[in-house]
N, CA, C and O atoms as a GROMACS GRO file, in nm:
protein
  420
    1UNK      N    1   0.084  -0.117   0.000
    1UNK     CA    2   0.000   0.000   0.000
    1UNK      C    3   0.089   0.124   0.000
    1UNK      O    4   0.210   0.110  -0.019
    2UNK      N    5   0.033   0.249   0.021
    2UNK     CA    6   0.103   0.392  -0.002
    2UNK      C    7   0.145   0.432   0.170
    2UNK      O    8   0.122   0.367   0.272
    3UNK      N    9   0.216   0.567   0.153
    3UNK     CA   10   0.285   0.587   0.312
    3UNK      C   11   0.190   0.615   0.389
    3UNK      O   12   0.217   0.640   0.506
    4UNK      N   13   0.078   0.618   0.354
    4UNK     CA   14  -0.055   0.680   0.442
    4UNK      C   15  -0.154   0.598   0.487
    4UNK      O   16  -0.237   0.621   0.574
    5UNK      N   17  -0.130   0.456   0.387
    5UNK     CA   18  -0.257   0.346   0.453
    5UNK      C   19  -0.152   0.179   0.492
    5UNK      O   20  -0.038   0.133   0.486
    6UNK      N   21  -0.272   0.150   0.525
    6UNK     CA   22  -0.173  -0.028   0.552
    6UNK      C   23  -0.266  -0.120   0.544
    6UNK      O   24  -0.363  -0.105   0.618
    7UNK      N   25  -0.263  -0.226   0.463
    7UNK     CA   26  -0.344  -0.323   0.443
    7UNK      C   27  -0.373  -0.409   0.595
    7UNK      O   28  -0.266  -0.470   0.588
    8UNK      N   29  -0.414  -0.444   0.684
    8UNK     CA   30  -0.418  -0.537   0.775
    8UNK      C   31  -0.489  -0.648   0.768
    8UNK      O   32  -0.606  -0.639   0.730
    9UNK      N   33  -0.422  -0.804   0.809
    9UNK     CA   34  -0.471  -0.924   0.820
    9UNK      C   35  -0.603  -0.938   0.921
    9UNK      O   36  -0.602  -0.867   1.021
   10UNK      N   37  -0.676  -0.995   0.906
   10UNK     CA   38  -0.817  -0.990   0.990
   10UNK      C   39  -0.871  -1.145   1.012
   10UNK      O   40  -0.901  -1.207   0.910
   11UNK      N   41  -0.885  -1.205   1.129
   11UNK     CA   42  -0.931  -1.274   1.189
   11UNK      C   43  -1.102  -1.336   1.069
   11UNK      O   44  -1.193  -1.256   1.050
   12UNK      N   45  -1.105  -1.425   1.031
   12UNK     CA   46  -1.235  -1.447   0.959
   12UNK      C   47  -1.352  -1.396   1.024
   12UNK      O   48  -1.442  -1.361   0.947
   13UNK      N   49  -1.370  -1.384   1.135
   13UNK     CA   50  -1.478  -1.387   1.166
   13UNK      C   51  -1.490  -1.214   1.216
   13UNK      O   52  -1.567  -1.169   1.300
   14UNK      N   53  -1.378  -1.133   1.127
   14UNK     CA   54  -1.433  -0.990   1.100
   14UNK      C   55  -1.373  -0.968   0.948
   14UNK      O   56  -1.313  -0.864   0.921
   15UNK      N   57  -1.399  -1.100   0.824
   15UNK     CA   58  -1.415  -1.082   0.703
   15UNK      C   59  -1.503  -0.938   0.619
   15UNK      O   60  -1.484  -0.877   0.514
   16UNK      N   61  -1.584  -0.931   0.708
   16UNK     CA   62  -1.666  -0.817   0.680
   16UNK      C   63  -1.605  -0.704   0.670
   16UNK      O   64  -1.642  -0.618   0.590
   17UNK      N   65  -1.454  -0.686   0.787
   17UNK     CA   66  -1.526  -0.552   0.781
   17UNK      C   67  -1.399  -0.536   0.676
   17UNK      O   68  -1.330  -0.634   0.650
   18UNK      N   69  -1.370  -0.401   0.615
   18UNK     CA   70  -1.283  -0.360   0.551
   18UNK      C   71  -1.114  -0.387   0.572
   18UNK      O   72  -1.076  -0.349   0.683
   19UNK      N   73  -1.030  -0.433   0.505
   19UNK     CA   74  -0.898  -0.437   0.602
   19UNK      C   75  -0.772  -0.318   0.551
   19UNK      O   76  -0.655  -0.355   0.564
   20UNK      N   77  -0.792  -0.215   0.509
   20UNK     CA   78  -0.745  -0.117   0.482
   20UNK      C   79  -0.751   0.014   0.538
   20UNK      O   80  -0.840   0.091   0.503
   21UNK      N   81  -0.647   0.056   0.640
   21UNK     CA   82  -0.681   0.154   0.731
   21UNK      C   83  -0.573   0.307   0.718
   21UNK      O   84  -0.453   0.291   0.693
   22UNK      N   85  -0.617   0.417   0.734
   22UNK     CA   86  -0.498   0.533   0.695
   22UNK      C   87  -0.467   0.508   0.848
   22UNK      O   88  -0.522   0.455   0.945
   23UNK      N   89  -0.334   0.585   0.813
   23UNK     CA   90  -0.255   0.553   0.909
   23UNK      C   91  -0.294   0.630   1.068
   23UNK      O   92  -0.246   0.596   1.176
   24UNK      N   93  -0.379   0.726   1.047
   24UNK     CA   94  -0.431   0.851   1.128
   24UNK      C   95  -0.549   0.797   1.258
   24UNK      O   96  -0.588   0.841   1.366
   25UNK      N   97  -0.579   0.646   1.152
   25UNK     CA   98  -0.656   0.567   1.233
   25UNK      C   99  -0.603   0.445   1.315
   25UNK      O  100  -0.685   0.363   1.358
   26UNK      N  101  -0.459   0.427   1.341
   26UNK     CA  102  -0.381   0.291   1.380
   26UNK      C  103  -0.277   0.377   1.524
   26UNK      O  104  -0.252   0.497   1.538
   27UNK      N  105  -0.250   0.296   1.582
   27UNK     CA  106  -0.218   0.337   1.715
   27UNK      C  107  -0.100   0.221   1.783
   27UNK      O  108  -0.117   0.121   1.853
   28UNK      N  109  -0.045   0.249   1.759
   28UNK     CA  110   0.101   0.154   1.847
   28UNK      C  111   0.026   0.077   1.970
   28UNK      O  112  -0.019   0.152   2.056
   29UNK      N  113   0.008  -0.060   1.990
   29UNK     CA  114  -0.049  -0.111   2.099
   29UNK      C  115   0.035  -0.132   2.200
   29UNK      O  116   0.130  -0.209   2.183
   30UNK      N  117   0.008  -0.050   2.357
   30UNK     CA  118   0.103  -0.105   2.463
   30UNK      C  119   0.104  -0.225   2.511
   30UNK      O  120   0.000  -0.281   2.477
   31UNK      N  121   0.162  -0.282   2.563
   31UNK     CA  122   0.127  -0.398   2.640
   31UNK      C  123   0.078  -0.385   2.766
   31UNK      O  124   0.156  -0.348   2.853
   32UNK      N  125  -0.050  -0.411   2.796
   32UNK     CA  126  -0.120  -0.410   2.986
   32UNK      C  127  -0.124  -0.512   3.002
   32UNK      O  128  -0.163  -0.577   2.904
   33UNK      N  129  -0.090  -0.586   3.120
   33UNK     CA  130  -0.154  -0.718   3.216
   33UNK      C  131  -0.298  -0.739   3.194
   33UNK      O  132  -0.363  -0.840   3.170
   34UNK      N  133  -0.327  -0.625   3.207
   34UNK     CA  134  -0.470  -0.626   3.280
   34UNK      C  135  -0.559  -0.720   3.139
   34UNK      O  136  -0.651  -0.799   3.157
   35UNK      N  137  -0.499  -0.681   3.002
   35UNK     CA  138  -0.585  -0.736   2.848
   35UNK      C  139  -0.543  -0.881   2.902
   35UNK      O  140  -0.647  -0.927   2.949
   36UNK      N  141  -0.460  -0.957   2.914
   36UNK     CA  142  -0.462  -1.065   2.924
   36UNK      C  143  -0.591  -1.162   3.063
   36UNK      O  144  -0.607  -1.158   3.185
   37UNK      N  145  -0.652  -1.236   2.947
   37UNK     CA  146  -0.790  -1.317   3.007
   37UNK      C  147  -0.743  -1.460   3.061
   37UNK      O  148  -0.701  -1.552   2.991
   38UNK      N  149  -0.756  -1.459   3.174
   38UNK     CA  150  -0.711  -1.606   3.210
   38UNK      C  151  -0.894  -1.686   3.201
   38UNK      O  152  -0.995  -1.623   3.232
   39UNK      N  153  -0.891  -1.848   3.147
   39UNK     CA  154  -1.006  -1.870   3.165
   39UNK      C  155  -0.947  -1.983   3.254
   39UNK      O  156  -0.831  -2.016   3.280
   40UNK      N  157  -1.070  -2.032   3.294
   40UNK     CA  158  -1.094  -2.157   3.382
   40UNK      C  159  -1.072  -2.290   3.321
   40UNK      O  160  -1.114  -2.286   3.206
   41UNK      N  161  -1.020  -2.415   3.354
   41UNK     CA  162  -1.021  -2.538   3.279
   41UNK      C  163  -1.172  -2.596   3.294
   41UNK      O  164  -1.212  -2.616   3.409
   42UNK      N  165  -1.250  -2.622   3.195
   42UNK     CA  166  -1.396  -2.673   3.262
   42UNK      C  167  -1.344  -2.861   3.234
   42UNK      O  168  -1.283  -2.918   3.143
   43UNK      N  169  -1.406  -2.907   3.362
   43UNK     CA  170  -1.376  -3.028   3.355
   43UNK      C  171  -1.491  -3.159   3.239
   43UNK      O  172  -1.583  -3.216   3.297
   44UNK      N  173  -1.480  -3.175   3.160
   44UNK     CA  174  -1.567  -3.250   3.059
   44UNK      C  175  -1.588  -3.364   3.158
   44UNK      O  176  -1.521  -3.368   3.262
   45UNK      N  177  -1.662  -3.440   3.135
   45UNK     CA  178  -1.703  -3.617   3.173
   45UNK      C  179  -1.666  -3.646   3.052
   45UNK      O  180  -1.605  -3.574   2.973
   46UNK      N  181  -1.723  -3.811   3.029
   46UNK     CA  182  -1.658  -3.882   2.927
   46UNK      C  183  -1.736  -3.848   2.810
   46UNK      O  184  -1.679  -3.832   2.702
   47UNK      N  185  -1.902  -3.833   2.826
   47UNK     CA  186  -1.972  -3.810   2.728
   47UNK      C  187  -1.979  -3.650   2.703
   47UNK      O  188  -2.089  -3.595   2.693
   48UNK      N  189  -1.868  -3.584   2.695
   48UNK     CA  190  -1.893  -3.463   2.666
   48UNK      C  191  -1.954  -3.357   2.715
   48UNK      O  192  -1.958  -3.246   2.663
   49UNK      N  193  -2.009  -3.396   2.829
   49UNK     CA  194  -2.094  -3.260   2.924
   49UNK      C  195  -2.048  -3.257   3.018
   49UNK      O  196  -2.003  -3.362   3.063
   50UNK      N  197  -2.035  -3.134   3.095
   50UNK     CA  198  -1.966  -3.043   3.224
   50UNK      C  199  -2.090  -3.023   3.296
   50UNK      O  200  -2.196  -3.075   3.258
   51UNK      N  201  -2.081  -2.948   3.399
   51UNK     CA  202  -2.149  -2.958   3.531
   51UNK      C  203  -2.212  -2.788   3.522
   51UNK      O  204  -2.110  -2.728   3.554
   52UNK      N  205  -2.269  -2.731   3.508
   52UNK     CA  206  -2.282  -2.594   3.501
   52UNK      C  207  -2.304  -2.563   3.685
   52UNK      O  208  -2.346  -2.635   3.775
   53UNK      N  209  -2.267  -2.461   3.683
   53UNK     CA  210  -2.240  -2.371   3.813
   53UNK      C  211  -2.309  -2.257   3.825
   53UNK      O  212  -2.265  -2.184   3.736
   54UNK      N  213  -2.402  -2.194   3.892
   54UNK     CA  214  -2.492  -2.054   3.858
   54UNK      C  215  -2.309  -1.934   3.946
   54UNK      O  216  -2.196  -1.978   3.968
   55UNK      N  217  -2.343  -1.842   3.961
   55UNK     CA  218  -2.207  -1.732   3.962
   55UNK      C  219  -2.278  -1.691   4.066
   55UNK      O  220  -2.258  -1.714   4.186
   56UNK      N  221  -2.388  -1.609   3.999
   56UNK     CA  222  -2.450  -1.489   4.054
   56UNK      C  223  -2.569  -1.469   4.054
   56UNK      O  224  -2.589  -1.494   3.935
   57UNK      N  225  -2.679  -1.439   4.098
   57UNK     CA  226  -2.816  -1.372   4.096
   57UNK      C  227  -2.810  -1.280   4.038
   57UNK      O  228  -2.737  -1.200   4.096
   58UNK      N  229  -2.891  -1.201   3.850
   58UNK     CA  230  -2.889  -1.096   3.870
   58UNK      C  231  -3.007  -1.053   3.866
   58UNK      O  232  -2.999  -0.931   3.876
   59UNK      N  233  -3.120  -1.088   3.855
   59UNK     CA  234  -3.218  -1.034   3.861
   59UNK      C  235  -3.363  -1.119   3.929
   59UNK      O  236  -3.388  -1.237   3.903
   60UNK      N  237  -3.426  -1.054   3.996
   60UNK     CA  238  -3.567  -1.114   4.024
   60UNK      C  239  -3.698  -1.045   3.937
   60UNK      O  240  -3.718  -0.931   3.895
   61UNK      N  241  -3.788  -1.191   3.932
   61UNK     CA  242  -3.939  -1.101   3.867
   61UNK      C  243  -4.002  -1.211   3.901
   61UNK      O  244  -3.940  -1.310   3.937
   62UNK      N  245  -4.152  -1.206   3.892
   62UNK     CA  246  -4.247  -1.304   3.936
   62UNK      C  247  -4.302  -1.306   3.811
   62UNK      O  248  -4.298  -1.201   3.748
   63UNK      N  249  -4.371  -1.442   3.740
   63UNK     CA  250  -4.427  -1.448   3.669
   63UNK      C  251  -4.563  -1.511   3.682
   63UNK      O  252  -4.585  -1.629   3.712
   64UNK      N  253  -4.681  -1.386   3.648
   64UNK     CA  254  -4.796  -1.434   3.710
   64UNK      C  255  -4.880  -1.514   3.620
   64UNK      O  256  -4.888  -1.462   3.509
   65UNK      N  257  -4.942  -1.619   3.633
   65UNK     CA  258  -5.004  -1.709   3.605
   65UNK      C  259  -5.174  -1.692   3.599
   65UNK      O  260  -5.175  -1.577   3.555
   66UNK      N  261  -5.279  -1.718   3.609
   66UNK     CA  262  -5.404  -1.756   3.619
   66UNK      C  263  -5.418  -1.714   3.738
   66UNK      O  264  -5.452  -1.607   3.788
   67UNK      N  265  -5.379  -1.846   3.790
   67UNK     CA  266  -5.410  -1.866   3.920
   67UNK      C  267  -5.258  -1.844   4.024
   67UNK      O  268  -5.258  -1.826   4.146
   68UNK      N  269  -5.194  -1.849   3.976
   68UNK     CA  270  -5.067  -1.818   4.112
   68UNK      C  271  -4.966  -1.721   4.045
   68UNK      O  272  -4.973  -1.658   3.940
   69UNK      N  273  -4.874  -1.728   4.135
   69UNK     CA  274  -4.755  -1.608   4.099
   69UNK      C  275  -4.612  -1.727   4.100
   69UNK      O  276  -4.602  -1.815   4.185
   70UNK      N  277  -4.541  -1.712   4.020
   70UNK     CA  278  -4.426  -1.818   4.061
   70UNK      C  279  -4.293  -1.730   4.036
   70UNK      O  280  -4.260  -1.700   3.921
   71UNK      N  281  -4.206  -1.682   4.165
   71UNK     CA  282  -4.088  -1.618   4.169
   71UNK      C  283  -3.967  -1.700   4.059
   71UNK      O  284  -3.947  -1.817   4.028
   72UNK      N  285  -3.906  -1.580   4.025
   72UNK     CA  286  -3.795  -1.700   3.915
   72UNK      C  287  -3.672  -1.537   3.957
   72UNK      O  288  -3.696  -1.427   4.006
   73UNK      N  289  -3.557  -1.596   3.910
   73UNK     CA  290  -3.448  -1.564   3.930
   73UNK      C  291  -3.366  -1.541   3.795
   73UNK      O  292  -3.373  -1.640   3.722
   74UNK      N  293  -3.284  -1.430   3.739
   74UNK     CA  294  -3.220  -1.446   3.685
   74UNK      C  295  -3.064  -1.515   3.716
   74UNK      O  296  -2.985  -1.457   3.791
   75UNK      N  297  -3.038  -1.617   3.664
   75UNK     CA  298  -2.913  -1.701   3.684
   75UNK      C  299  -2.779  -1.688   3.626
   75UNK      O  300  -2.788  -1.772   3.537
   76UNK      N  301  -2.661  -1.639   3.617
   76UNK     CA  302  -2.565  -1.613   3.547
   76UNK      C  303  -2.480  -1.724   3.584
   76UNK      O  304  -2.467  -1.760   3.700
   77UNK      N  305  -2.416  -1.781   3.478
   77UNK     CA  306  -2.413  -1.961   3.474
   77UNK      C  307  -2.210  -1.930   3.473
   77UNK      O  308  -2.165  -1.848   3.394
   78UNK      N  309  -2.135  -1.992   3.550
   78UNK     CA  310  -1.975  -2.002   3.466
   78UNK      C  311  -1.983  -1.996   3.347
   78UNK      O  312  -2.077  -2.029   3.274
   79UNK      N  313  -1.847  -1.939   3.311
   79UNK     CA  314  -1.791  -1.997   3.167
   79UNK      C  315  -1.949  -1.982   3.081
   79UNK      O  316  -1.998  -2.071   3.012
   80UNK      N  317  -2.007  -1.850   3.107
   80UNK     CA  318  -2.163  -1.789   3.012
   80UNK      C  319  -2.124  -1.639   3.049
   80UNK      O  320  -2.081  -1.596   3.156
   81UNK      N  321  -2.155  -1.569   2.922
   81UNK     CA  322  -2.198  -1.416   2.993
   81UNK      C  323  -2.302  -1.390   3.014
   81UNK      O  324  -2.400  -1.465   3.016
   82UNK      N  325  -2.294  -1.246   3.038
   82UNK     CA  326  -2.410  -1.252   3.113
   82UNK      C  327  -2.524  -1.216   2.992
   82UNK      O  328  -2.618  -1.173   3.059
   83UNK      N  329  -2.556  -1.211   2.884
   83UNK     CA  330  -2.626  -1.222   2.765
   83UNK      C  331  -2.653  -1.429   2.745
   83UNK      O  332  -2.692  -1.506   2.657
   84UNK      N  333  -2.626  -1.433   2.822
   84UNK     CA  334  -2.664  -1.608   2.798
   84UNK      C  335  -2.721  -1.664   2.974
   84UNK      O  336  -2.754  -1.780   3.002
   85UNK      N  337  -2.718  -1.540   3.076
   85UNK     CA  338  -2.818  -1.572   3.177
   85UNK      C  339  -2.938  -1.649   3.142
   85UNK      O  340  -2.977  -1.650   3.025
   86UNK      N  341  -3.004  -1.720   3.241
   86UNK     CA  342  -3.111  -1.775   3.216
   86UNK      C  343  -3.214  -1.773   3.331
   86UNK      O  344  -3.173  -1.780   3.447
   87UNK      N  345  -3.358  -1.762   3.302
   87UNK     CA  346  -3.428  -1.759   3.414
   87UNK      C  347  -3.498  -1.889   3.498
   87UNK      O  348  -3.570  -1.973   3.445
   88UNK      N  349  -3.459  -1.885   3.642
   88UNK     CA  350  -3.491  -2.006   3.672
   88UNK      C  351  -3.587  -2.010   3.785
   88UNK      O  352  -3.613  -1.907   3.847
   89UNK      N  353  -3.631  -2.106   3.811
   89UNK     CA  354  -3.750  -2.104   3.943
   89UNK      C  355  -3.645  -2.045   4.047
   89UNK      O  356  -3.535  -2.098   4.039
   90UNK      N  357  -3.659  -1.939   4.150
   90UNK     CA  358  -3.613  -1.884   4.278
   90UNK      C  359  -3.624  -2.010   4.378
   90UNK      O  360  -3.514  -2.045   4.422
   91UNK      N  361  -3.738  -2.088   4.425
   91UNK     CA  362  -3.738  -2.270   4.502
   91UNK      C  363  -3.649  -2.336   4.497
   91UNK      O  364  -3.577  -2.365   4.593
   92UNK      N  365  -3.631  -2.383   4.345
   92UNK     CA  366  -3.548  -2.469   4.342
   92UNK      C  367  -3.366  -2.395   4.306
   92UNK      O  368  -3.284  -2.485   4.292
   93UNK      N  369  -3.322  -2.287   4.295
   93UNK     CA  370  -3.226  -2.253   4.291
   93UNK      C  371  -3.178  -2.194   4.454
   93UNK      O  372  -3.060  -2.166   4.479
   94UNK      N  373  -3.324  -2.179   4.587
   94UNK     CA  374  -3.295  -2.184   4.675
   94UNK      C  375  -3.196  -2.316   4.757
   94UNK      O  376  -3.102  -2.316   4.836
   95UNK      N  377  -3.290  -2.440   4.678
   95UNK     CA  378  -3.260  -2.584   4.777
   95UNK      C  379  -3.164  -2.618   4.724
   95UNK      O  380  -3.107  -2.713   4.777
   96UNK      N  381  -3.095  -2.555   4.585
   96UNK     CA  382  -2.955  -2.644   4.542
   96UNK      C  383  -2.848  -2.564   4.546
   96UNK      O  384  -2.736  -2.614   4.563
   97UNK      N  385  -2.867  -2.397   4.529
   97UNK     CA  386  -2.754  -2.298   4.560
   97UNK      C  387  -2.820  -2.224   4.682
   97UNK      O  388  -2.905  -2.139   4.659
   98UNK      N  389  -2.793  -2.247   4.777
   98UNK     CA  390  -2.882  -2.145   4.873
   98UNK      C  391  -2.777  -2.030   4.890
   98UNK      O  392  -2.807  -1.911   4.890
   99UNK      N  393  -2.614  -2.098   4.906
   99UNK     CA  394  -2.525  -1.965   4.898
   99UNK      C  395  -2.516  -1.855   4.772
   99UNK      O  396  -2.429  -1.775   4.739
  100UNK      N  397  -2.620  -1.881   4.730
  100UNK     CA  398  -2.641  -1.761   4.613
  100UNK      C  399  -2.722  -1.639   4.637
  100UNK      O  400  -2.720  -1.532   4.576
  101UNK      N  401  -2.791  -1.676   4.736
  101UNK     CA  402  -2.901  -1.578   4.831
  101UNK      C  403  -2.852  -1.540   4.953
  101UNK      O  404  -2.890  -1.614   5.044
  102UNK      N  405  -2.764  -1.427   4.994
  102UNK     CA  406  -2.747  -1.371   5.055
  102UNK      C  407  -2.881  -1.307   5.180
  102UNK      O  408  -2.993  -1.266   5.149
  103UNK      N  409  -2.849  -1.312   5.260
  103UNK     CA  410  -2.952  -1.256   5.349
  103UNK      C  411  -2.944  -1.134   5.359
  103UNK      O  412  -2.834  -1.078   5.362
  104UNK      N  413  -3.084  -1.054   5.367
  104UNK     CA  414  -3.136  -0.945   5.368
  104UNK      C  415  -3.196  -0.896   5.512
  104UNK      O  416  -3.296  -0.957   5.547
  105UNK      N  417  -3.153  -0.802   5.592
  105UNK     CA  418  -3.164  -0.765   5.681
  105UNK      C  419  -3.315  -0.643   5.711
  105UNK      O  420  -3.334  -0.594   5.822
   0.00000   0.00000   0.00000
């Protein structure tokens, strides 16, 4: 390319976007600790499935029914972000994570 742009190599799965950038837009990268992501080893079984773990509580809502109201919990699962939370009965995430429910004074 010319003294003003630079072609750059791109990861497939940002094929999309353009890979030709002026130079006005590129920036010397420092090195921080902090960018480096350590993940967790998740332990597989033999048939291929792991054990999921809830993290965190992040949200409560009741979902009302006919006839009853049934509390549910938002669940934030390991090794999931939190865009892949899931909502679960508040009961039964009491009797199997109860250390997930902090007491309220």
């Amino acid at each position: 390319m010319g003294e003003v742009e630079y072609r750059i190599t791109l990861p497939p799965n940002l094929s999309h976007v353009h890979n030709v950038f002026h130079v006005y837009l590129l920036r010397k990268y420092i090195a921080n600790p902090s960018h480096i992501l350590s993940a967790e080893p998740i332990q597989v079984h033999e048939d291929l499935s792991y054990n999921e773990q809830p993290v965190e509580i992040l949200d409560y809502k009741e979902q009302i029914l006919r006839t009853k109201t049934i509390p549910l919990v938002k669940v934030l699962w390991r090794n999931h972000g939190v865009d892949e939370a899931t909502w679960e009965l508040e009961e039964a995430m009491r009797q199997e994570y109860p250390y997930l429910f902090k007491s309220t004074v």
